[in-house]
C-alpha positions as a printed NumPy array, in Angstrom:
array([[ 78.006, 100.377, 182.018],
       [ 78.089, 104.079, 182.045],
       [ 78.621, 105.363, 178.067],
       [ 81.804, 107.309, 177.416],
       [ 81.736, 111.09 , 177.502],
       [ 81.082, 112.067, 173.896],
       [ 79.631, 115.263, 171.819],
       [ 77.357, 114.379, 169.369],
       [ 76.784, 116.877, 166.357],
       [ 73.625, 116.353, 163.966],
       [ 74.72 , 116.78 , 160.444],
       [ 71.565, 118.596, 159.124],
       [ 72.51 , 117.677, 155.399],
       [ 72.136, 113.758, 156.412],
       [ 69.641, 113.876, 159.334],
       [ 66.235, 115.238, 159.447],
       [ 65.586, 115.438, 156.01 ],
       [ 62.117, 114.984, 155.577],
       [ 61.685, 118.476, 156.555],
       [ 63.172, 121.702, 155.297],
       [ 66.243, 122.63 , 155.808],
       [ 65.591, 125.9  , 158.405],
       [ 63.432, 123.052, 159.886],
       [ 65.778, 120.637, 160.767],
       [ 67.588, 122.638, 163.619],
       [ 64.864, 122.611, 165.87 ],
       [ 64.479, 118.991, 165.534],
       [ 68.219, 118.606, 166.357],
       [ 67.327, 120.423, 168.816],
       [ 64.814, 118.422, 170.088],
       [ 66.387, 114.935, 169.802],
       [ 68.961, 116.148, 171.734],
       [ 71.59 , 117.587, 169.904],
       [ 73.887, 120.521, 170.833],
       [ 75.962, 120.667, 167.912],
       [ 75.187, 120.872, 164.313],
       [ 77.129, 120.93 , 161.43 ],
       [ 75.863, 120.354, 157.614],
       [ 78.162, 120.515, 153.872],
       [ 77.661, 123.762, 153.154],
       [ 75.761, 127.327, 154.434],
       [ 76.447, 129.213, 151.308],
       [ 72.86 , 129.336, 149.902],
       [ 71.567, 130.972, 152.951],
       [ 71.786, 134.158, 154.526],
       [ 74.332, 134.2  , 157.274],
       [ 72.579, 135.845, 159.547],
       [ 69.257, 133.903, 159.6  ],
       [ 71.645, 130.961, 160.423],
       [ 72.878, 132.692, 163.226],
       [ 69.719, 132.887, 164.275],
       [ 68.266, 129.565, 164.129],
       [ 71.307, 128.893, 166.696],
       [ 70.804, 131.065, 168.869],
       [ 67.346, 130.491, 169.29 ],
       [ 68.101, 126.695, 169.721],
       [ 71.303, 127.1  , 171.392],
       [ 73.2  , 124.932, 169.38 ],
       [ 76.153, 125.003, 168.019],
       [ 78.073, 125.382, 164.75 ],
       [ 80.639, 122.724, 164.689],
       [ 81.637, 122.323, 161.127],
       [ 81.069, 123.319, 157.844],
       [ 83.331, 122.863, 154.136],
       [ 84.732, 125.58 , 152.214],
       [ 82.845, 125.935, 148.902],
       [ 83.76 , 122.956, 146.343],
       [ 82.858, 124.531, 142.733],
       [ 79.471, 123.36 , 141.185],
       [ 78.202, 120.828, 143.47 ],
       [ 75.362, 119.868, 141.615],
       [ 77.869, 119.694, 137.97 ],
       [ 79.621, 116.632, 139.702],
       [ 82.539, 118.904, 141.155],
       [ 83.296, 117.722, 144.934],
       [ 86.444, 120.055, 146.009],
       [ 88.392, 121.942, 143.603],
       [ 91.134, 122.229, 146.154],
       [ 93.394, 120.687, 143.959],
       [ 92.681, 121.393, 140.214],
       [ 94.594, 123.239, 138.734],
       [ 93.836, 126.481, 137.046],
       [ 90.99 , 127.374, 140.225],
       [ 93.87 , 128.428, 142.128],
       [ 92.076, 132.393, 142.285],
       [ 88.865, 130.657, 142.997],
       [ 89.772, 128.491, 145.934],
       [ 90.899, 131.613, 147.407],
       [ 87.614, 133.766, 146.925],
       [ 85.804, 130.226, 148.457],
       [ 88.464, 130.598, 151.767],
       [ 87.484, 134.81 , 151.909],
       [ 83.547, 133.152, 151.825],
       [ 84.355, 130.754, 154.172],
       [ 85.585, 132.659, 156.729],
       [ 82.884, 135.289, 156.429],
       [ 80.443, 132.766, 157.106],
       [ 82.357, 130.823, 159.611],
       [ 82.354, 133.977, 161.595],
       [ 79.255, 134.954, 161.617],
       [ 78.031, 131.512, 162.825],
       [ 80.813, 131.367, 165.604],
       [ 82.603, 128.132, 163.589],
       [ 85.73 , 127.291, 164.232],
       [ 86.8  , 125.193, 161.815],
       [ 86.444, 124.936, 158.41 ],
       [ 86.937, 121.253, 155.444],
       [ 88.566, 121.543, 152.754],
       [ 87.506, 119.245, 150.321],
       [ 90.438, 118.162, 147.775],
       [ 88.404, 117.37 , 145.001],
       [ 88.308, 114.686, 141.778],
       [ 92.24 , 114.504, 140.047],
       [ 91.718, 115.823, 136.93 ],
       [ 92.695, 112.923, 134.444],
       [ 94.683, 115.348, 131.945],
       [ 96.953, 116.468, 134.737],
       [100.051, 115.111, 135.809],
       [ 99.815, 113.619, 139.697],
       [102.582, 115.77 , 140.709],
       [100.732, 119.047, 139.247],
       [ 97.709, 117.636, 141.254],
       [ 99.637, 116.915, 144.536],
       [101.352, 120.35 , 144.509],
       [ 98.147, 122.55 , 143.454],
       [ 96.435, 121.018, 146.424],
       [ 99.676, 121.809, 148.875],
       [ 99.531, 125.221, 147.932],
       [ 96.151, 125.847, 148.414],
       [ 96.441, 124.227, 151.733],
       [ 99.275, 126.837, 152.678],
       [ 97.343, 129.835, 151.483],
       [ 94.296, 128.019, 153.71 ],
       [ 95.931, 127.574, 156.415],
       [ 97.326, 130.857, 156.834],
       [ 94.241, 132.86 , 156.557],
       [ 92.171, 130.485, 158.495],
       [ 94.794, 131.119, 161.538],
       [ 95.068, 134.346, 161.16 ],
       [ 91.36 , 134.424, 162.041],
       [ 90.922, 131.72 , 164.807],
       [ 89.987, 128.748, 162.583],
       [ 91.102, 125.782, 162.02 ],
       [ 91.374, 123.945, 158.749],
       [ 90.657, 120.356, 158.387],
       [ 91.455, 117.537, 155.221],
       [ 89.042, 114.716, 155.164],
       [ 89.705, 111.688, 153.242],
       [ 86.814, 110.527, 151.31 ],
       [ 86.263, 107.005, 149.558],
       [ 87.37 , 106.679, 146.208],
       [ 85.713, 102.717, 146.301],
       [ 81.914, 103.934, 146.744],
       [ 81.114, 107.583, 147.104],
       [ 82.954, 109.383, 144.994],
       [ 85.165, 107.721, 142.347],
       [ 88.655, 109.333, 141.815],
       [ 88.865, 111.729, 144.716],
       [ 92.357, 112.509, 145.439],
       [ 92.528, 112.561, 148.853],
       [ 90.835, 108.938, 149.867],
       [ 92.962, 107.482, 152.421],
       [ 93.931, 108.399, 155.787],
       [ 97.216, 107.307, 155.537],
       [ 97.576, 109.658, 152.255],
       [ 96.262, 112.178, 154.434],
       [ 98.451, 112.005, 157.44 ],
       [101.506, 111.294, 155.314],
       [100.851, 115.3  , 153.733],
       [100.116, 116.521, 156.845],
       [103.597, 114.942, 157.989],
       [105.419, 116.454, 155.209],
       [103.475, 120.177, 154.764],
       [104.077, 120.485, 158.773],
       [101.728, 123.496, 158.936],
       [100.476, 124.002, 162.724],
       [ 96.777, 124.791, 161.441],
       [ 96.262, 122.033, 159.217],
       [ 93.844, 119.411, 160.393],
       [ 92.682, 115.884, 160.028],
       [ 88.527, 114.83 , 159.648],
       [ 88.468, 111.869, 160.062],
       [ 85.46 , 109.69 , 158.514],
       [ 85.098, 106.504, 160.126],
       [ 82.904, 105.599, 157.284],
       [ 85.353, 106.261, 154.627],
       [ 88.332, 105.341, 156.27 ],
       [ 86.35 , 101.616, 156.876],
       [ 85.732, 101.262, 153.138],
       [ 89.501, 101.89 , 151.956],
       [ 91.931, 101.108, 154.651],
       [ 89.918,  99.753, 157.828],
       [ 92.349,  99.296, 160.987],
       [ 89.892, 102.286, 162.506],
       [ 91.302, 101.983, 166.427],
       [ 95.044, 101.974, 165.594],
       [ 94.777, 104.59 , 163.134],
       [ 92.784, 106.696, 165.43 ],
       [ 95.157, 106.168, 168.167],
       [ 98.182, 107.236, 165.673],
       [ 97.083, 110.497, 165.045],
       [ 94.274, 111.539, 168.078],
       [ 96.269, 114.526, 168.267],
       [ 95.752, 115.986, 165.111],
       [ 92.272, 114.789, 164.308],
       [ 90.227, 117.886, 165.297],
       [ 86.526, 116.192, 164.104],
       [ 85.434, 112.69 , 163.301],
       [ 82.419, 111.6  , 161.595],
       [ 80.148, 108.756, 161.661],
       [ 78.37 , 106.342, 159.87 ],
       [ 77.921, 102.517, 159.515],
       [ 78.73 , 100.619, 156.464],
       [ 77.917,  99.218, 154.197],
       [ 74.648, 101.614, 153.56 ],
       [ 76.216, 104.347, 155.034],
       [ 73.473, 104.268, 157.934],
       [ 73.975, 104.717, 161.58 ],
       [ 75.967, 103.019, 164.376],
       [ 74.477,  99.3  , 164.402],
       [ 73.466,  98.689, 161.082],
       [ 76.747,  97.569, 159.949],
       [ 80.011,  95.714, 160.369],
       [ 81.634,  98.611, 162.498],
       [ 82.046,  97.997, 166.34 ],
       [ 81.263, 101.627, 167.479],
       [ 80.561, 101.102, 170.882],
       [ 84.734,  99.933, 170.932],
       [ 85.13 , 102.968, 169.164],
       [ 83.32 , 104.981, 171.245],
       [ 85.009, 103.622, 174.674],
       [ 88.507, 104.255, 172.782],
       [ 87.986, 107.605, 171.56 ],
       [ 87.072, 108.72 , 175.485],
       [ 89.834, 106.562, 176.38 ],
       [ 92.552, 109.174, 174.707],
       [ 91.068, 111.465, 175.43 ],
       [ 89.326, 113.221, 172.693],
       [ 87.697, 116.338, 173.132],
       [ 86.251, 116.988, 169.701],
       [ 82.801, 116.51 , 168.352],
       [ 81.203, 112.818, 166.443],
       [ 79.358, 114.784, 163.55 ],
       [ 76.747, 112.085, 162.891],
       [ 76.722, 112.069, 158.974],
       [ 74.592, 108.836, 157.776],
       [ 72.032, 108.374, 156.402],
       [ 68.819, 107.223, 158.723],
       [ 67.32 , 103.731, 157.594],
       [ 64.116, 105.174, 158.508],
       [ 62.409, 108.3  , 157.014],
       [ 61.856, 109.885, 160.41 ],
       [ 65.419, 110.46 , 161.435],
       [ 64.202, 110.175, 165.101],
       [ 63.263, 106.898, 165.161],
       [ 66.554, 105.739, 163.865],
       [ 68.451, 107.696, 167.773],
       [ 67.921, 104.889, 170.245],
       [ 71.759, 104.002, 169.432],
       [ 72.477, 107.443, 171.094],
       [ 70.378, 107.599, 174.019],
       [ 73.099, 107.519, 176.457],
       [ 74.203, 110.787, 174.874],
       [ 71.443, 112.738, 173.759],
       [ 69.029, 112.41 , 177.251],
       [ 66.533, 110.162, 175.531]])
């Protein structure tokens, strides 16, 4: 059977690890890839990223706004209240960067609820920023994607961990440059029902992301049927990119690709 038409993106903050990070774009590179994508490009000069793809002709699918202090616990701040002038220096950054790599579209990560804070302070912080988002991101080519993010496993009390919750803002907000990422992984772990969700809303997911579960590990490893997936996803027609954000059983991310073959020339 011939494999569906897909575009597979290495996310170079899962895959490839073992070596540095300028490192791992070559080895996407080499496996195959012509797309990468990774959390966040903040820490590095733009320009040297540029760089690495051009000289590997990949690339740059995806990367998040910034999220506050990553390394503090903080995992968005999108919706906390009182970072309101932040968020919007982290959408001037964004942008900067996204332009310079030739990215066109950008996650916005909602962040933990604050306990202290009402849920209707919460919901409405994070609906504003998304307006002020989504306008400048437009007004410069990008798009701007939500991605619902287990609240079961990964990251306890992050607001926006459904894709239902997700597609129900999007409904009401009704903002032409607001996308949906959608997680495969996450949206297994909280809601499941993967193909009829997908087929729902194929026309305003703009990126999907992959991973197995449980483990978080890659297509095969798990209780997800992703070659279904797969055939389903071509089936409507769905021109984005699978960023491939799990983490590789093996050390040598490499050894872990024979579930892509088909897609990647191996």
């Amino acid at each position: 059977m011939t494999a569906p038409s897909l575009q597979l993106s290495a996310n170079l903050s899962f895959l490839f690890t073992d070596s540095p990070f300028e490192e791992r774009f070559a080895r996407a590179a080499r496996a195959g890839f012509h797309g990468v994508e990774y959390m966040f490009p903040y820490a590095c000069d733009a320009g040297e990223l540029s760089r690495l793809l051009r000289e590997h002709r990949l690339q740059q699918v995806l990367h998040n706004l910034p999220a506050g202090d990553w390394d503090a616990g903080e995992r968005g701040i999108a919706c906390l209240p009182g970072r309101e002038s932040e968020f919007r220096e982290g959408v001037e950054q964004g942008i900067d960067y996204a332009r310079q790599l030739g990215c066109s579209q950008l996650n916005c990560l909602a962040g933990v609820a604050p306990d202290a804070v009402p849920a209707e302070t919460v919901r409405e912080t994070f609906k504003d920023n998304l307006r002020h988002a989504a306008g400048r991101l437009a007004a410069n080519g990008i798009r701007l994607l939500i991605e619902p993010i287990n609240s079961r496993v990964d990251v306890p009390g992050f607001w926006l961990d459904t894709p239902s919750k997700a597609t129900a803002l999007m409904a009401e907000m009704a903002e032409e440059n607001l996308w949906l990422q959608y997680d495969i992984y996450h949206a297994q772990i909280m809601e499941g029902d993967l193909a009829r969700t997908i087929e729902a809303n194929v026309d305003r997911i703009a990126h999907v992301q992959l991973a197995d579960n449980p483990g978080r590990h890659e297509p095969g490893s798990g209780e997800i049927n992703y070659p279904f997936l797969f055939a389903l996803l071509h089936r409507l027609g769905y021109r984005g990119w699978l960023g491939c954000e799990y983490r590789p059983l093996l050390p040598d991310t490499d050894s872990g690709l024979a579930w892509a073959s088909a897609w990647l020339g191996r």
